[in-house]
C-alpha positions as CSV (number, residue, x, y, z in Angstrom):
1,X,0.0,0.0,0.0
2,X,1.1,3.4,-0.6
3,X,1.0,6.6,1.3
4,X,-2.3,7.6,-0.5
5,X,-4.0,4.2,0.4
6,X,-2.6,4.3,3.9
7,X,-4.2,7.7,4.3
8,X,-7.9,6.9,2.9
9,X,-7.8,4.3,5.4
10,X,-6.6,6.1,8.4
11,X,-8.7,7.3,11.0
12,X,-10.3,11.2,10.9
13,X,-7.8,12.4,13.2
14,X,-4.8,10.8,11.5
15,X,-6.4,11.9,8.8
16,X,-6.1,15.5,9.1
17,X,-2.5,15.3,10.7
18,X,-1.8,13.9,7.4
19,X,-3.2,16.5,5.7
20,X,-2.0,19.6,7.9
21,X,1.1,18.1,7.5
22,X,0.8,18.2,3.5
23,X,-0.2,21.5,3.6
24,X,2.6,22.5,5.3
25,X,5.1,20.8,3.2
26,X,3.7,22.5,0.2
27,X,3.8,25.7,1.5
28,X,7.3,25.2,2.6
29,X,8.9,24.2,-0.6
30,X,7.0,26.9,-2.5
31,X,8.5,29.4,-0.2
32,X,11.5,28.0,-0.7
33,X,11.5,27.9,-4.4
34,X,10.9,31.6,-3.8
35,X,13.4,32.6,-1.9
36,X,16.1,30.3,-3.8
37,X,15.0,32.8,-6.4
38,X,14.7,35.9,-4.1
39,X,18.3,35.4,-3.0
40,X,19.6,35.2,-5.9
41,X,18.0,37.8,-7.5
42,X,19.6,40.1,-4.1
43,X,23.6,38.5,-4.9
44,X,22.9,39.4,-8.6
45,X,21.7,43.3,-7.1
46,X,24.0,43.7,-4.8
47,X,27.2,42.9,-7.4
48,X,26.0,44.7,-10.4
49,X,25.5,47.8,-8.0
50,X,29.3,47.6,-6.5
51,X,30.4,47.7,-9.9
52,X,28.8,50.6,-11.0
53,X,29.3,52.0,-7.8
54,X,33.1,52.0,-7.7
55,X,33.6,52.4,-11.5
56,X,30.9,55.9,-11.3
57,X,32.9,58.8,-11.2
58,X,30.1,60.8,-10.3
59,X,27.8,59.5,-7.9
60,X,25.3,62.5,-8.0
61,X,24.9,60.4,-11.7
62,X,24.2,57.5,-10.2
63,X,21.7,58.9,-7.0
64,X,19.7,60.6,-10.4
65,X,19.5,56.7,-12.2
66,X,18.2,55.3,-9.1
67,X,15.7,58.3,-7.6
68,X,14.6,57.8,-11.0
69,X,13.9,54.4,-11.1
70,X,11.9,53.1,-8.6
71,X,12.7,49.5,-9.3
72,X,16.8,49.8,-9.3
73,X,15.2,51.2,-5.6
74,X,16.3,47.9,-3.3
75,X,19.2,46.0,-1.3
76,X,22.2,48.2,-1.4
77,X,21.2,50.3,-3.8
78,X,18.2,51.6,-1.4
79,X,20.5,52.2,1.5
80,X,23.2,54.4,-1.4
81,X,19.7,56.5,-2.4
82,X,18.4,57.3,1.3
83,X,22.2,58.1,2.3
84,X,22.8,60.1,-0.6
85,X,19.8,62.1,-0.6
86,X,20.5,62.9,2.9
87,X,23.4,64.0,1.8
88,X,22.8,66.4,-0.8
89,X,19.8,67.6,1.3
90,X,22.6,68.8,4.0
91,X,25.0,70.1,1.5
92,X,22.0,72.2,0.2
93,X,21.8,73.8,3.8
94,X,25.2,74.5,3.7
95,X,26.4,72.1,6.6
96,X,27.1,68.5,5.7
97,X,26.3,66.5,9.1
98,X,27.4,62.4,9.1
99,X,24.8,61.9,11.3
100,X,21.3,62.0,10.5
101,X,23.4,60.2,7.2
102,X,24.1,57.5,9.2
103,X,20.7,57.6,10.5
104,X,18.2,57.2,7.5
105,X,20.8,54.8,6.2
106,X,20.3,52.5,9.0
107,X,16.5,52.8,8.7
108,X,16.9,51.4,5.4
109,X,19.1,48.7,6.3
110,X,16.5,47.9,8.9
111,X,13.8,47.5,6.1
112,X,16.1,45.5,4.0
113,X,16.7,43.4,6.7
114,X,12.9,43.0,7.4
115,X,12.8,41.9,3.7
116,X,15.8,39.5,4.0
117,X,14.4,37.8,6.9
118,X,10.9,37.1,5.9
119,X,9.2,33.4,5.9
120,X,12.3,32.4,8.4
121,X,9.9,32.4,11.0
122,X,7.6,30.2,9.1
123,X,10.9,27.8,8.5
124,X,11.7,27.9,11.9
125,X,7.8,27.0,13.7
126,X,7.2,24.2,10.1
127,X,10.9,22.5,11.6
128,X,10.2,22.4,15.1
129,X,6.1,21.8,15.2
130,X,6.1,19.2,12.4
131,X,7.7,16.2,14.2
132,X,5.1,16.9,16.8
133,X,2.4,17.3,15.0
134,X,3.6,13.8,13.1
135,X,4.3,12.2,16.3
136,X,0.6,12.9,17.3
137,X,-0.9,11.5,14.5
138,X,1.4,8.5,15.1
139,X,0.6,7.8,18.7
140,X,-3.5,8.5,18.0
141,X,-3.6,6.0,15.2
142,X,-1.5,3.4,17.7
143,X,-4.4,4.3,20.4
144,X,-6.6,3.6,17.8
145,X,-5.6,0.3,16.7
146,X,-4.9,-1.2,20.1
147,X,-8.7,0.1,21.4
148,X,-9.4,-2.5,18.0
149,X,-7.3,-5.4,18.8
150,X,-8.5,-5.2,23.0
151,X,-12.1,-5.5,21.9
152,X,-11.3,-8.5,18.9
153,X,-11.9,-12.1,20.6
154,X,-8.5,-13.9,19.1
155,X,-5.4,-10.9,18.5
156,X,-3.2,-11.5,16.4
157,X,-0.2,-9.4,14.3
158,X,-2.0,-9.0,11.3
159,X,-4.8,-7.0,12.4
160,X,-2.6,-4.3,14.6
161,X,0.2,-4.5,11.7
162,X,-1.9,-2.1,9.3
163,X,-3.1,0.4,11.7
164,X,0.2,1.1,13.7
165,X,1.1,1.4,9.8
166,X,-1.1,4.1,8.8
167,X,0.0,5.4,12.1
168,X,3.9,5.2,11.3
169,X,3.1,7.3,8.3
170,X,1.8,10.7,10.3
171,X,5.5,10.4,11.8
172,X,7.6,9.9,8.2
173,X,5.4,13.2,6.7
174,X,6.3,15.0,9.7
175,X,9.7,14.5,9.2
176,X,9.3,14.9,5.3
177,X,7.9,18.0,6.2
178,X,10.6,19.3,8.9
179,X,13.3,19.1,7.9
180,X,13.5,20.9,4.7
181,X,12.1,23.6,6.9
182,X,15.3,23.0,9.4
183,X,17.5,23.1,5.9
184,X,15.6,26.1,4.4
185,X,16.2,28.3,7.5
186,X,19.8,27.5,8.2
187,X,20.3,27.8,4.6
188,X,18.7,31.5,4.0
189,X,19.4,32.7,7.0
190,X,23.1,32.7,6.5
191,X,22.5,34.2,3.2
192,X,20.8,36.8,4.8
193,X,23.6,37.2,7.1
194,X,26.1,37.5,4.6
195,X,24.1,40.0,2.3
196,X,23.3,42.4,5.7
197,X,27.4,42.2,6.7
198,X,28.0,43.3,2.7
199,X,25.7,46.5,3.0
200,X,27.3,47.4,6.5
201,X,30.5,47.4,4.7
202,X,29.2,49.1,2.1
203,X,27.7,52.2,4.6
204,X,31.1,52.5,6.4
205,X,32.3,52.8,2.7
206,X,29.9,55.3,2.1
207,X,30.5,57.5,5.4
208,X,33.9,57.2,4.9
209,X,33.3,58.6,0.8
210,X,31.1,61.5,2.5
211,X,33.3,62.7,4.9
212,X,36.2,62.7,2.3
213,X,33.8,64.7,0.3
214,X,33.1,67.3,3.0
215,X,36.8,67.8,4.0
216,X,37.6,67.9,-0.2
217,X,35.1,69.6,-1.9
218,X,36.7,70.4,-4.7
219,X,36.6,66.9,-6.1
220,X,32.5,67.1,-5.9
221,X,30.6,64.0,-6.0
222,X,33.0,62.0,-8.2
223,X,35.5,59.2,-6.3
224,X,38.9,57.7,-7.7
């Protein structure tokens, strides 16, 4: 029998186990198809943007492409056009401060971050409630099937065998279901990492840029 015959018949409560369980795992490999392509997307971002960032020899150029362009608007390039328009805004006044720089660029990092991070949660509760959740089903449909063979006048191996079965399946979805969960949010969540360490480089670059600008101004916008 396969897993489609041991579930039709199951009990009701295995039943839906079975199926919350299936749910799950098909929400979980969707999201992470989508953030397989979501990541990659970001690495593909972030590297086009450092090249075009350090081979611009005007950035004021560059700040006009992406306030233009809503799009080009996200990852490292977001946290370049709030820092830069902060920029210009204080240079307008007369009186280049680093801070509130520093400041709207770290809101912006924050909301990257926020969009980084998404559906880890939803990794995180799938790996650690799906066992569970398995497990339950397992040890109702073993309840099940003994309540069976204690009211049967002669017991015997065969007619426990199918229903501990059934049961044993609730566990192997569980774990079908958890741990690509476990191997989703370990996975993207050091991608994450490693893309949130690259745009805090990339802001002490920027700061550092700024304040050679303020102390230089003859050279403008532009950078060797």
């Amino acid at each position: 029998m396969g897993i489609v015959g041991y579930f039709f018949q199951a009990g009701f409560v295995v039943k839906f186990v079975m199926f919350l369980l299936l749910v799950a795992s098909l929400c979980s490999w969707t999201l992470i198809f989508q953030r397989a392509w979501f990541f990659k997307q970001c690495d593909q971002d972030y590297h086009a943007f450092i090249r075009r960032f350090w081979e611009c020899s005007d950035l004021s150029k560059l700040f006009g492409d992406i306030d233009s362009n809503v799009d080009k608007r996200n990852g490292v390039a977001a946290i370049f056009h709030a820092g830069f328009k902060e920029f210009v805004r204080t240079r307008k006044i007369g009186h280049v401060v680093i801070e509130p720089i520093q400041r709207v660029m770290m809101i912006s990092h924050a909301k990257q971050t926020e969009s980084l991070e998404a559906h880890l949660p939803l990794f995180a509760s799938i790996g650690s409630i799906a066992p569970y959740v398995g497990l339950f089903g397992t040890v109702w449909g073993i309840m099940s099937s003994f309540q069976a063979l204690g009211q049967a006048q002669q017991a015997t191996i065969a007619m426990v065998a199918p229903g501990i079965s059934e049961a044993l399946v609730a566990t192997a979805l569980g774990l079908f279901t958890a741990i690509p969960a476990v191997i989703a949010f370990n996975r993207y969540s050091t991608r994450a990492n490693t893309l949130l360490n690259r745009y805090d480089l990339f802001q002490d670059e920027l700061i550092a840029l700024i304040e050679e600008q303020t102390t230089t101004p003859a050279r403008g916008y532009g950078h060797d």
